[in-house]
Backbone and ligand atoms as CSV (ligand in chain L), in Angstrom:
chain,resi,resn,atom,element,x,y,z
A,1,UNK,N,N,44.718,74.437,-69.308
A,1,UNK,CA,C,46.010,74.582,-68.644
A,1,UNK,C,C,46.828,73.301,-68.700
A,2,UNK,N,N,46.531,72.065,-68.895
A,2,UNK,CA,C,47.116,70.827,-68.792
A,2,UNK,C,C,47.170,69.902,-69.526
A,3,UNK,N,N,46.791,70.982,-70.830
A,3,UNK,CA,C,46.493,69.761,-71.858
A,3,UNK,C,C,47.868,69.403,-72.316
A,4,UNK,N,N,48.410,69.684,-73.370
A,4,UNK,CA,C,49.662,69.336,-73.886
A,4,UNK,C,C,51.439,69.778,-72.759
A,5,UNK,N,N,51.252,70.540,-71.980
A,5,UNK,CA,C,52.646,70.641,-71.300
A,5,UNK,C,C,52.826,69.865,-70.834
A,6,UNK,N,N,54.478,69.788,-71.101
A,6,UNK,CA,C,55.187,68.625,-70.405
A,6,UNK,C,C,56.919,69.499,-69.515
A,7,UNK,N,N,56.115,69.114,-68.120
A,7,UNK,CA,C,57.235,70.170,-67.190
A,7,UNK,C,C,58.432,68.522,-67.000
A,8,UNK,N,N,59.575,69.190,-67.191
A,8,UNK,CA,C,60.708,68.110,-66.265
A,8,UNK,C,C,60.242,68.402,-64.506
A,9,UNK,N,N,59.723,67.639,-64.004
A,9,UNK,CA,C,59.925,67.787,-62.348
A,9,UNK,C,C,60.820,66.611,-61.713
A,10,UNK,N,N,60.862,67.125,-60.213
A,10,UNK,CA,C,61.416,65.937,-59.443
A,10,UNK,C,C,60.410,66.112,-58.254
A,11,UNK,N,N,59.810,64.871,-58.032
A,11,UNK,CA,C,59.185,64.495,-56.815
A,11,UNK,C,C,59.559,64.926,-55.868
A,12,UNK,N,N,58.607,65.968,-54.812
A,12,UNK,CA,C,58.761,66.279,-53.439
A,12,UNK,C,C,59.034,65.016,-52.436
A,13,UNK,N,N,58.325,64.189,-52.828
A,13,UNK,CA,C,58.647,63.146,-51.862
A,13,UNK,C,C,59.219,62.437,-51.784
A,14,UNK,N,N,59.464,61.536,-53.184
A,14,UNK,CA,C,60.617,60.595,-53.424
A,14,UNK,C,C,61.804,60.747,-54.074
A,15,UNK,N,N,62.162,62.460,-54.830
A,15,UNK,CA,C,63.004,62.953,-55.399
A,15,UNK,C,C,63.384,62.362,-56.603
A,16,UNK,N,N,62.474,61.222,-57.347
A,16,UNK,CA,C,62.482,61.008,-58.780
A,16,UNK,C,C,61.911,62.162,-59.815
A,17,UNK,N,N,62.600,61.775,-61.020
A,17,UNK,CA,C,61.917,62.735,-61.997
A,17,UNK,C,C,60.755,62.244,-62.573
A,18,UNK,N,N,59.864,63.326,-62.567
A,18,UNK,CA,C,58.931,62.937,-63.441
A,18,UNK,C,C,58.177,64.263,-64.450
A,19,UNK,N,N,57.828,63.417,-65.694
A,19,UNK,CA,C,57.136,64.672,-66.868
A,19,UNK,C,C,55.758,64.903,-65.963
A,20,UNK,N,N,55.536,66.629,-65.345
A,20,UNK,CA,C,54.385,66.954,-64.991
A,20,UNK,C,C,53.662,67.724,-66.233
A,21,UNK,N,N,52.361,67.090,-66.164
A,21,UNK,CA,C,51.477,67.813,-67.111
A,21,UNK,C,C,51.262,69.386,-66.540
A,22,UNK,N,N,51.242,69.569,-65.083
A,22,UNK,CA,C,50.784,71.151,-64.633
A,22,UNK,C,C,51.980,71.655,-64.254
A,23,UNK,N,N,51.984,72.967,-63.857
A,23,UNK,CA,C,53.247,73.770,-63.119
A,23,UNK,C,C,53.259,73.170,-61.635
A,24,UNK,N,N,51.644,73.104,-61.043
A,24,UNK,CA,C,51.490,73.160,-59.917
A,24,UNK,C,C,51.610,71.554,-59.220
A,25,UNK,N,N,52.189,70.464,-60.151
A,25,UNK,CA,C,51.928,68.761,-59.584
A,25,UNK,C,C,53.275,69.098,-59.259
A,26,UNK,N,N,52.956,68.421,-57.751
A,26,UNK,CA,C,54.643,68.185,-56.986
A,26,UNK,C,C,54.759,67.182,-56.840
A,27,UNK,N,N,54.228,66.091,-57.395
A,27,UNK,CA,C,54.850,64.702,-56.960
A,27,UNK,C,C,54.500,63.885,-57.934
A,28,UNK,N,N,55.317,62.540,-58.700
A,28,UNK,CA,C,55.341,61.884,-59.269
A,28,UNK,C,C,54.146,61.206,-59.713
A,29,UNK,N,N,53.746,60.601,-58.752
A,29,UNK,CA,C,51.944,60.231,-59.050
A,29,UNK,C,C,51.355,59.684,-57.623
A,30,UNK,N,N,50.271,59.247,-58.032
A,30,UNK,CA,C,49.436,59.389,-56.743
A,30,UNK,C,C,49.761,58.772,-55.396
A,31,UNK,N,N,50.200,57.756,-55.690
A,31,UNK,CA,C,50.871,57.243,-54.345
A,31,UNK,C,C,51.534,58.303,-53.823
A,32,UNK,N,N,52.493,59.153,-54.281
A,32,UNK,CA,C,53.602,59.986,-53.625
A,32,UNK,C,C,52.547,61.229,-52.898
A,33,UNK,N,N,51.326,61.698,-53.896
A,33,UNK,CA,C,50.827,62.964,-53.318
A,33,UNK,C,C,50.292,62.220,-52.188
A,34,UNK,N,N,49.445,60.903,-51.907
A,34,UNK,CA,C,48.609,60.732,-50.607
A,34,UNK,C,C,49.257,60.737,-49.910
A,35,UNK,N,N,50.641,60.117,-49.756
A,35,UNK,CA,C,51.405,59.971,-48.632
A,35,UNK,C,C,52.003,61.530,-48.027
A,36,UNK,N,N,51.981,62.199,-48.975
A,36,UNK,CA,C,52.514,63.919,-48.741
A,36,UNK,C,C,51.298,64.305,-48.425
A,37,UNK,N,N,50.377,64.020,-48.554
A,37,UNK,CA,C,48.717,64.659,-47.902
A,37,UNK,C,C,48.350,63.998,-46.959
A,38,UNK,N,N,48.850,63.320,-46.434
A,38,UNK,CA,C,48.571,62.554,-45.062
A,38,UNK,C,C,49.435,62.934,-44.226
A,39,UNK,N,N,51.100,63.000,-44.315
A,39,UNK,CA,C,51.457,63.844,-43.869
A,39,UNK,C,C,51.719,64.938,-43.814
A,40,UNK,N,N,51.256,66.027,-44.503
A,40,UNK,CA,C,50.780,67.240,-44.363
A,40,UNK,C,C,49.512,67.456,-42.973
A,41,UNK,N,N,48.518,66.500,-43.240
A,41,UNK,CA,C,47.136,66.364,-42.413
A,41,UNK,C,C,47.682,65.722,-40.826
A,42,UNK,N,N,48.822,65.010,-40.862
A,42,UNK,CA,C,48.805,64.808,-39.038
A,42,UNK,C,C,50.347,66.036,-38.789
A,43,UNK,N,N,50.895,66.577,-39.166
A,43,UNK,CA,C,51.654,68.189,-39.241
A,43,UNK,C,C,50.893,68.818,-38.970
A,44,UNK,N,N,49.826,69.181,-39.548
A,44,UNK,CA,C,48.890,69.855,-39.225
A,44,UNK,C,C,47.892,69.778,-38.090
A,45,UNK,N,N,47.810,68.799,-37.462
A,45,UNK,CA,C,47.270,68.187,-36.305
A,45,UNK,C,C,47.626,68.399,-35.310
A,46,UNK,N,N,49.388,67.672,-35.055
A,46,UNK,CA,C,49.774,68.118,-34.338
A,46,UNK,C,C,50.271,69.296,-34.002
A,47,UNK,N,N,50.803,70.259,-34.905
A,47,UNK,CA,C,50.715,71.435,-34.562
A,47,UNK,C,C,49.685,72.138,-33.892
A,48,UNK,N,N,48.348,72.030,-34.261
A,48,UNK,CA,C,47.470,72.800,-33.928
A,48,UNK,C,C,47.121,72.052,-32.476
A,49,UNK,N,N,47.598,70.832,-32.259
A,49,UNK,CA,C,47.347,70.596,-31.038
A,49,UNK,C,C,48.492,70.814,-29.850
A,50,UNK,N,N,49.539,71.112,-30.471
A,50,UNK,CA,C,50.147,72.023,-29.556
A,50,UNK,C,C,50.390,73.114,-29.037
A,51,UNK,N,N,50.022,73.690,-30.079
A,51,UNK,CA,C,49.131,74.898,-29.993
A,51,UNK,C,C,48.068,75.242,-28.812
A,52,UNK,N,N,47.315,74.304,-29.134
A,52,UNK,CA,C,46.135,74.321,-28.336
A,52,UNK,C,C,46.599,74.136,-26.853
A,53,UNK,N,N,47.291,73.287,-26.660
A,53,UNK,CA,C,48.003,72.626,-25.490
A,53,UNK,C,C,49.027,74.083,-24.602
A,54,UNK,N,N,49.448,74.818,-25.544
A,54,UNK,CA,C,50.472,76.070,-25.254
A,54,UNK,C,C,49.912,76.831,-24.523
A,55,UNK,N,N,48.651,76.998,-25.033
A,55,UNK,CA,C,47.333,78.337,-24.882
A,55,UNK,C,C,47.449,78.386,-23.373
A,56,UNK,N,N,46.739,77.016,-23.343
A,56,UNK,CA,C,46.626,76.643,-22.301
A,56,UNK,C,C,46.874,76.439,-20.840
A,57,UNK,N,N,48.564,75.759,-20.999
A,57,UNK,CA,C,48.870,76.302,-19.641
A,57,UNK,C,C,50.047,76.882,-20.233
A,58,UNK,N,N,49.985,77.907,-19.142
A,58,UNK,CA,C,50.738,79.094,-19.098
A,58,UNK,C,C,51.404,79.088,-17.449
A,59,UNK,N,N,52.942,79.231,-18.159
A,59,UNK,CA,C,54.122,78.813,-16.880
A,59,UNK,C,C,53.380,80.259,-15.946
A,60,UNK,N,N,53.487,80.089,-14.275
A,60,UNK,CA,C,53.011,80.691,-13.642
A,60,UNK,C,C,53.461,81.873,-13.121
A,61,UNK,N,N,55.298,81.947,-13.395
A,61,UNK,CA,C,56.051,82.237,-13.276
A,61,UNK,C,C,56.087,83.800,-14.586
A,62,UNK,N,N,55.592,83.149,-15.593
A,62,UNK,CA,C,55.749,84.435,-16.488
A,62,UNK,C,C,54.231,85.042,-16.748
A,63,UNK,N,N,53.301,84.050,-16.395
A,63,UNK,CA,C,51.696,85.375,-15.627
A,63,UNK,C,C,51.824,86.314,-14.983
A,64,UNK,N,N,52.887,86.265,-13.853
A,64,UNK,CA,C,53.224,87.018,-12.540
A,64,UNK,C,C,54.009,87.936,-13.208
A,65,UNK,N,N,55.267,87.695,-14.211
A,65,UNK,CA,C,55.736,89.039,-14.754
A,65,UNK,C,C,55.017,89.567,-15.703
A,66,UNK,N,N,54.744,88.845,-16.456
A,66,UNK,CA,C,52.988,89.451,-17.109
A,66,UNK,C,C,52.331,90.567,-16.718
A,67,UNK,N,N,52.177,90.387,-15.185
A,67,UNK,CA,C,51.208,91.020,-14.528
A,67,UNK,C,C,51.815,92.221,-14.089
A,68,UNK,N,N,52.957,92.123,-13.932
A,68,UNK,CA,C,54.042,93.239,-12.901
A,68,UNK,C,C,54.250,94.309,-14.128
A,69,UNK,N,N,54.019,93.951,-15.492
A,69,UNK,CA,C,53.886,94.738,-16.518
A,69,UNK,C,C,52.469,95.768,-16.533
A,70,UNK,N,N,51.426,94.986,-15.949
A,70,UNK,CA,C,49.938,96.024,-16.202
A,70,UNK,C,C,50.425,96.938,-15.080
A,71,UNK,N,N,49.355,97.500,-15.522
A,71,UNK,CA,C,48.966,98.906,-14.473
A,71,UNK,C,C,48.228,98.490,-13.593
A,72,UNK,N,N,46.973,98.103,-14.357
A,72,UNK,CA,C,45.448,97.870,-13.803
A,72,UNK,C,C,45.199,96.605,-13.379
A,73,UNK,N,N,44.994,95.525,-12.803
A,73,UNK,CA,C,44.565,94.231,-12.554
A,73,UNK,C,C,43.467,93.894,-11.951
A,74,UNK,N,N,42.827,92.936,-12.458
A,74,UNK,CA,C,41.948,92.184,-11.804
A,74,UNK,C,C,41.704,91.609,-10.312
A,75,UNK,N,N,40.575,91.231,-9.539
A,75,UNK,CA,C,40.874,90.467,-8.206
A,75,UNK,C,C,41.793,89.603,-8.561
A,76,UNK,N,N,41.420,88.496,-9.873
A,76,UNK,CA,C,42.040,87.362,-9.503
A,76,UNK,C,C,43.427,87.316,-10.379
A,77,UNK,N,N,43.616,88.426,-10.795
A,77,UNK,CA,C,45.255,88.714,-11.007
A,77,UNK,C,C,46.196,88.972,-10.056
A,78,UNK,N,N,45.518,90.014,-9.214
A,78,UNK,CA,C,46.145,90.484,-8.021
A,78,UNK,C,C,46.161,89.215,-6.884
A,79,UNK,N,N,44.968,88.530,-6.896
A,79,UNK,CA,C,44.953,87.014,-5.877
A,79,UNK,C,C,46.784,86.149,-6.425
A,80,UNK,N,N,47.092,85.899,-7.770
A,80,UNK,CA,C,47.792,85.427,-7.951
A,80,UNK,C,C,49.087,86.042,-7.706
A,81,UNK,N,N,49.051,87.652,-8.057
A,81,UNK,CA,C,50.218,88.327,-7.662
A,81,UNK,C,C,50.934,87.642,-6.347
A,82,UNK,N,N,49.640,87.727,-5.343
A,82,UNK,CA,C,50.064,88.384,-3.628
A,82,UNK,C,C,50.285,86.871,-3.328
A,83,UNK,N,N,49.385,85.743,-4.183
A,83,UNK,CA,C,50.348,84.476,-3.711
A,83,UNK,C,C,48.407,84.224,-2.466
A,84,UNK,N,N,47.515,84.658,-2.331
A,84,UNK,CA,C,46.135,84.451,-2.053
A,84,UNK,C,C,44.949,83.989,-2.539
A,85,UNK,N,N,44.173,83.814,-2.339
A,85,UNK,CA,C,42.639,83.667,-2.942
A,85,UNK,C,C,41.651,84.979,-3.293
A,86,UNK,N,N,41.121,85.035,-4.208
A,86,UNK,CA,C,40.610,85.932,-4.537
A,86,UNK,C,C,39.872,86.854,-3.540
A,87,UNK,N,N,38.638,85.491,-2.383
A,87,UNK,CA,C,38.372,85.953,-1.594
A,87,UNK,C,C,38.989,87.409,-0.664
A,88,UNK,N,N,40.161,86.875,-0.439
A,88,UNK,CA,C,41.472,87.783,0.361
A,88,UNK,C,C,41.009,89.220,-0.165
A,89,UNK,N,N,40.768,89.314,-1.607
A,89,UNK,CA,C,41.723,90.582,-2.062
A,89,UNK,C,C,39.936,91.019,-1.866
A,90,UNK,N,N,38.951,90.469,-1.687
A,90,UNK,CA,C,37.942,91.285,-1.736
A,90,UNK,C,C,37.748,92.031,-0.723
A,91,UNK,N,N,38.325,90.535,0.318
A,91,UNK,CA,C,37.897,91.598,2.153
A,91,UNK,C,C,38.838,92.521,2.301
A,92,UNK,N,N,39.580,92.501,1.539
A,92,UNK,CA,C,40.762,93.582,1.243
A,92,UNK,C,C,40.405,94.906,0.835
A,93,UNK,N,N,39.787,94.697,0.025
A,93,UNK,CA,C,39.032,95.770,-0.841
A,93,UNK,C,C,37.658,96.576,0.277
A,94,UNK,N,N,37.256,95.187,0.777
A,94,UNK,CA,C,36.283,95.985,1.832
A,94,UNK,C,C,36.743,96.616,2.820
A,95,UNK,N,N,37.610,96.356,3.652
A,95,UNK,CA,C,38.724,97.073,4.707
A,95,UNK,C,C,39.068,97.809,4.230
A,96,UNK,N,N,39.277,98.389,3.043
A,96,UNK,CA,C,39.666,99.928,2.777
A,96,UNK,C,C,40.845,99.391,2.227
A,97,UNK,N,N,42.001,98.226,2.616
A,97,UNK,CA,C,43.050,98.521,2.624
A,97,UNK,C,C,44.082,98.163,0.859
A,98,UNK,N,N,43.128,97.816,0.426
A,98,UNK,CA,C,43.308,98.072,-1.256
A,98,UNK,C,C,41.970,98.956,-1.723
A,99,UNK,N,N,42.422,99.993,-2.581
A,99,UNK,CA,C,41.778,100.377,-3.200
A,99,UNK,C,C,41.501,100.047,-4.544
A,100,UNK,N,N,40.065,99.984,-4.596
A,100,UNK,CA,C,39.624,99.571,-6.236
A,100,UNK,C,C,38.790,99.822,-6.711
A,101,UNK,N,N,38.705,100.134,-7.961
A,101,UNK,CA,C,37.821,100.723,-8.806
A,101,UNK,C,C,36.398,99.641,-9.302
A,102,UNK,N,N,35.479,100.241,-9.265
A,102,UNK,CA,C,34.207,99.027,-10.127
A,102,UNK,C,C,34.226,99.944,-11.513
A,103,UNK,N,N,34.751,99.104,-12.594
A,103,UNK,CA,C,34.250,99.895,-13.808
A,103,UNK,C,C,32.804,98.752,-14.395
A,104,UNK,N,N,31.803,99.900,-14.377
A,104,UNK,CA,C,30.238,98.647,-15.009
A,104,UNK,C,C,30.048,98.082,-13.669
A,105,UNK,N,N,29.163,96.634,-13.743
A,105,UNK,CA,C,28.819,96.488,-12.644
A,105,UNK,C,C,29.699,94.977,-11.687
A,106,UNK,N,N,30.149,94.269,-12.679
A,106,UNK,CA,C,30.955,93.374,-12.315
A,106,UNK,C,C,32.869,93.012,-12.372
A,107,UNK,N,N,33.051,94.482,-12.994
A,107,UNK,CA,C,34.507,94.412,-13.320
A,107,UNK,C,C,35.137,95.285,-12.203
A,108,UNK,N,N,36.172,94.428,-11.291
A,108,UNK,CA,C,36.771,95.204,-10.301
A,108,UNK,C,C,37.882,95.495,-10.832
A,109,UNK,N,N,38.634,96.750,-10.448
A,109,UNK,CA,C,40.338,96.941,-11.250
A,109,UNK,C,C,41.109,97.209,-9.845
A,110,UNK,N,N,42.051,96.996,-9.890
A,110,UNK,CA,C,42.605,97.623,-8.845
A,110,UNK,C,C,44.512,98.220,-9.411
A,111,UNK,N,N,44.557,98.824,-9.256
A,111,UNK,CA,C,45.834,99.597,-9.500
A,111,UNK,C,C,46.806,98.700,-9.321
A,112,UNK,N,N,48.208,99.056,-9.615
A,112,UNK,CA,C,49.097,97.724,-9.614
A,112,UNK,C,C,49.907,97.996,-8.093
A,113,UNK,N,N,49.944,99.557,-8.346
A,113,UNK,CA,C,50.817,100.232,-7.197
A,113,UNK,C,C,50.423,100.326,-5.757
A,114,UNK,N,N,48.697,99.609,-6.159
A,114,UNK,CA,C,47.819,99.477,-4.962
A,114,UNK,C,C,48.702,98.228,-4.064
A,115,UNK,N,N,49.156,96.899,-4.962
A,115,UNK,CA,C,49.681,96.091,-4.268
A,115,UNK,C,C,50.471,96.112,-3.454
A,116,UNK,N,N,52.011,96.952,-3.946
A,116,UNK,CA,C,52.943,97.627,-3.377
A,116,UNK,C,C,52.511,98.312,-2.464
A,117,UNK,N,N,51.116,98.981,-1.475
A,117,UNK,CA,C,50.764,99.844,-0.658
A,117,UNK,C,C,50.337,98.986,0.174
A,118,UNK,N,N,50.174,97.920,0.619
A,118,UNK,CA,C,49.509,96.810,1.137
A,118,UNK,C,C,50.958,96.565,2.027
A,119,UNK,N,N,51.808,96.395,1.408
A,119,UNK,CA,C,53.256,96.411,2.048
A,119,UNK,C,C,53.571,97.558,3.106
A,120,UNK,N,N,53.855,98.677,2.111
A,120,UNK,CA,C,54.005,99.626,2.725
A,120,UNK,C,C,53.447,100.358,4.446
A,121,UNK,N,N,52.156,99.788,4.255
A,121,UNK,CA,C,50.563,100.085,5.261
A,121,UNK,C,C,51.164,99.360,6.510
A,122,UNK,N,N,51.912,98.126,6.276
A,122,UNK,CA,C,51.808,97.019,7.625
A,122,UNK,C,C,52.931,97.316,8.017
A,123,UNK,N,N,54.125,98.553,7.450
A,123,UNK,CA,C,55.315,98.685,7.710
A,123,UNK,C,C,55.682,99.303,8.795
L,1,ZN,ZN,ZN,57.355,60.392,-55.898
């Protein structure tokens, strides 16, 4: 593939011309590719570490509409809904006065509309 062609290019990095032997050389010569592969490699870094960083925290503000979207929620979805501790929503659950489902043996659900009835109940 590289034996005899001779491409006119212009350097990605420094925008000189240069005769590339391949289709695929984007840069003049080696100095130009390390410096374009080094920064390619901290682009790539930091992206993925903001990324990582994004995942992470999540504004609290759009969990809560997040949440106002499910049906079904968790204790400690519903703890965050009502603005409580998880605890809350259990003795809650034991008082009768939320209802909730056990699906398996450790997953509690509780309805969304259950929250809204918690209101309603003390009215
Ligand atoms: Zn160059």
């Amino acid at each position: 593939m590289s034996s005899n062609m001779r491409i006119n290019k212009k350097c990605q990095l420094c925008n000189r011309e240069f005769i590339a032997k391949t289709t695929v050389t984007k840069f003049c010569g080696k100095d130009c590719a390390k410096i374009a592969y080094k920064a390619k490699k901290r682009a790539e870094k930091i992206s993925s570490s903001t990324r990582k960083y994004a995942s992470r925290v999540v504004d609290p503000k759009d969990r809560v509409q997040e949440l106002q979207l499910r049906e079904f929620l968790s204790v400690k979805d519903t703890a965050l809904l009502l603005g409580c501790s998880s605890k809350t929503i259990y003795r809650l659950i034991e008082k009768g006065t939320i209802n909730a489902t056990n699906i398996g043996d450790r997953l509690t659900r509780i309805k969304r509309t259950e929250v809204d009835h918690i209101f309603y109940q003390q009215n």
